[in-house]
N, C-alpha and C positions, 0 to 999 in steps of 0.2 A: 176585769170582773173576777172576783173573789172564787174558786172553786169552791166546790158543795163538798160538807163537815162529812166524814165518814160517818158511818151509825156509831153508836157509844159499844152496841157490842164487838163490832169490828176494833175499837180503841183498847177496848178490854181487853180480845186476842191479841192485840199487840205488847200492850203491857205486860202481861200472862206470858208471852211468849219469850220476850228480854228478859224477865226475871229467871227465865226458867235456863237463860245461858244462850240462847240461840242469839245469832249475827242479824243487825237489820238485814242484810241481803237477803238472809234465811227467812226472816219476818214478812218482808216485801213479798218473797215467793210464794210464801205460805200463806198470806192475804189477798197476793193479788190486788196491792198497791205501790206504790214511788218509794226508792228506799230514801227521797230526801220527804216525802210523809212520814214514813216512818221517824225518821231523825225527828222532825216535829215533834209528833205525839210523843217522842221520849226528853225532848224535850218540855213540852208542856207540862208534865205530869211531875217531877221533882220542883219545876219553879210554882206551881200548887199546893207542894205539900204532899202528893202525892206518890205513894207506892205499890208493890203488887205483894200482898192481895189487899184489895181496896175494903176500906171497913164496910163492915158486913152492911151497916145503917146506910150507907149511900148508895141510891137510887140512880138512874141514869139522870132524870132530870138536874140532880144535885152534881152530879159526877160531867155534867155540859156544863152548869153554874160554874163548877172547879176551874177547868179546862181553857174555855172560852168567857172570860167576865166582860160585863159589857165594856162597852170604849172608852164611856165618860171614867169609868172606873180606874180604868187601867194606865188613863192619861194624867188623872188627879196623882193617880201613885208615883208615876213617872218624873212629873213634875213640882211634887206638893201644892197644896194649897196657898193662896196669896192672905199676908195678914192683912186683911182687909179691917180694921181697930185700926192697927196703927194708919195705917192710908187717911182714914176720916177725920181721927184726932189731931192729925199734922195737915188736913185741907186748908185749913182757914190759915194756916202760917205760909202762905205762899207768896207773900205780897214782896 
């Protein structure tokens, strides 16, 4: 079972906090979470495009869109899309 997402403000103090030079360990203490959480969220946030300080326009909702994309999402990307044209066009030649 998947652990529970930290609040986005706690994500924020993280970020805020690695920018500003401090050690995940230092992070981890200071938040009072996992420093392989921490690793995470500093992970997540460069493979979004993300840095600190987060543009002024993103909201927390938009800043969990960033962070966490849904799964179909992120599997399509993973994987690319199947050329489904060509698949159909070359059905009938299967004889």
């Amino acid at each position: 079972m998947p652990a529970e997402r930290l609040s986005m403000r706690k994500i924020q103090e993280v970020l805020r906090l690695h920018a500003a030079g401090h050690s995940q360990q230092d992070i981890s203490r200071s938040c009072r979470i996992g420093r392989s959480t921490v690793g995470e969220y500093l992970q997540r946030a460069p493979e979004a495009g993300l840095g600190w300080p987060l543009p002024d326009d993103l909201d927390t909702a938009a800043l969990e869109r960033c962070l966490f994309p849904p799964a179909l999402a992120v599997e399509a990307a993973a994987h690319g899309m199947p050329d489904w044209g060509g698949s159909i066009a070359n059905y009938g030649d299967q004889e």
